[in-house]
C-alpha positions, 0 to 999 in steps of 0.5 A: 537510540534515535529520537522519534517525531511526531506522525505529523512531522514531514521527513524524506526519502531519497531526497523526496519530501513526503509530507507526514509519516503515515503511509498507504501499503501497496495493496495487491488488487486494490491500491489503484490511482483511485485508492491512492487518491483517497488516502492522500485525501485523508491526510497520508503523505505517501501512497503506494501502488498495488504490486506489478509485474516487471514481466507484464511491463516488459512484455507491454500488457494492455490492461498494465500499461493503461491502469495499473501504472495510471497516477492521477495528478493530484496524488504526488509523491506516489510509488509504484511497486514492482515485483520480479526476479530479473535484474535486467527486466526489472531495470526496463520496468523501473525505466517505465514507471518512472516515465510514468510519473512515479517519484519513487520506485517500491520493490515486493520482497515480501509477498507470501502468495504462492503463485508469486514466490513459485516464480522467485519474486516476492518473499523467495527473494529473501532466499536468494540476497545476492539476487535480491541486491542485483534487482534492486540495483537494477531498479535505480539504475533503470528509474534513477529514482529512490528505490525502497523495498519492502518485505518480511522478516523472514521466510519461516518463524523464527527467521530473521534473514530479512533483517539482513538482507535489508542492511545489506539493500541499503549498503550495496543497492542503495535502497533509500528506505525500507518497510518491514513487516516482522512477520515470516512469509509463513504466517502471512497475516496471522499471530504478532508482528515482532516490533523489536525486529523493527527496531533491531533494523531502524538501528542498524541502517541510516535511512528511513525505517517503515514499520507495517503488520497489525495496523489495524486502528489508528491505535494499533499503529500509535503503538506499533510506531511507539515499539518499533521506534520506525520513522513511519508507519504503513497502514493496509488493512486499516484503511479498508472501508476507513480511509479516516485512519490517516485523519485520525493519525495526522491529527486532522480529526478525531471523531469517528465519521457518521452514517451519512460521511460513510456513504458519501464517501463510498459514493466517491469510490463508486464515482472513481471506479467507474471513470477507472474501469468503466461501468459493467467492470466497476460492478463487479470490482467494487463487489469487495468494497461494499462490505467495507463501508456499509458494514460502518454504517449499520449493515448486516454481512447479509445485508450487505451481501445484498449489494454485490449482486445488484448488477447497476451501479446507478441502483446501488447509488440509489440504496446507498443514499438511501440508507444513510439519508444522503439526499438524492442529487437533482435530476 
């Protein structure tokens, strides 16, 4: 059985160093340079980018090329995350996100959302291992960068498929890590990920294992680590409103941040989405994180509710001092 490092301690991927154990999950909507960013901020070694289309790449999408593979200087090593079906698309977007300054390449073999798998991509791979081999082949090939994949355990309860098409990822793709979530692409995010499939997979292969699924708390994922015997974890839904997790997990703090941290930060975000997006579209893209964060520092689901239809982000800069006692900057 192998030996398990402290959180803190720095380990590789494919030759790349990452700095601790704690990582960002590609976040489908959310995990833009600016999500990235913040988790770095707060201590994760490795963020990870929301998934994009390989076929939006290929067919050179407007808003894919100047946003989604956007990285901000300060945020290396980062991963893009790729999805798609087609070894030979897949191979020309690795390409480009690798041009783009990506240190690693991540594939989603695991997404259960429908209009994903309708197309072959995502967890439907797990179906089809000889494709799965080919496209992440196809990946390092196009990038020659490490490739890691992520998916599920299997498609339904009870099936174990993924298991085996990770072992088989890494003896004929080469795929330098892996980042399993053990639950079936059925259940998406409902009942217990099964650690011990985790575990079952961390002793069959020689590269990093990364444990994701029901990591909701710094605890949560103390323990997921401790019984899935993982080299790393990977914190989604964690960090929604809480970057303080990869704090909390990389020993940098251990108190809970006040009403006054909560609204400074969420200020930042504010700030990040408007460089990002522009004012009107920041408005309305931020509508999903006010929730996050103003419901740490006291707020009501109506209260908050409030604040996704003010239309300036100026006033709701305005409210968000104002609630947490931040002091208004100079004029």
């Amino acid at each position: 059985m192998r030996s398990q490092p402290p959180l803190t301690e720095p380990f590789a991927i494919g030759g790349v160093e990452v700095a601790n154990r704690v990582l960002l999950a590609p976040l489908a909507g959310i995990g833009n340079w600016f999500v990235r960013l913040q988790a770095r901020r707060h201590g994760a070694g490795l963020a990870v980018s929301e998934m994009v289309s390989s076929h939006a790449i290929h067919y050179r999408n407007e808003r894919t090329m100047a946003e989604l593979l956007r990285i901000h200087p300060d945020e290396h090593p980062t991963a893009i995350q790729l999805f798609g079906a087609d070894p030979g698309v897949m191979r020309e977007a690795a390409a480009v996100a690798a041009a783009s300054g990506a240190d690693l390449i991540d594939l989603n073999m695991g997404c259960p959302v429908k209009k994903v798998r309708k197309t072959g991509a995502g967890a439907e791979l797990i179906s089809d291992p000889d494709l799965a081999v080919a496209v992440a082949a196809a990946a390092a090939a196009g990038s020659g960068r490490p490739v890691t994949v992520k998916l599920r355990s299997g498609l339904r309860p009870g099936d174990r498929s993924g298991v085996g098409l990770a072992v088989r990822l890494v003896e004929e793709a080469g795929v330098a890590a892996v980042a399993l979530h053990p639950r079936s692409a059925a259940v998406q995010h409902k009942g217990s990920p099964d650690y011990a499939l985790v575990r079952e997979l961390a002793g069959r292969i020689e590269v990093p294992v990364i444990v994701s699924g029901g990591l909701g708390s710094a605890e949560r994922a103390r323990r997921a680590y401790r019984e899935s015997g993982a080299d790393a974890v990977m914190i989604a839904r964690g960090s929604f409103g809480y970057p303080w997790i990869f704090a909390e997990l990389t020993g940098r703090r251990t108190a809970a941040p006040d009403g006054a941290e909560i609204a400074s930060e969420l200020l930042w975000v504010i700030d990040a989405a408007e460089e990002h997006l522009g004012g009107d579209r920041a408005g309305r893209y931020l509508r999903k994180f006010y929730p996050w964060y103003l419901a740490r520092i006291g707020l009501t689901q109506r209260e908050a509710a409030e604040f996704q239809a003010i239309a300036g982000l100026d006033e709701v800069r305005r409210r968000v001092r104002a609630l947490a006692g931040v002091a208004l900057s100079p004029a």
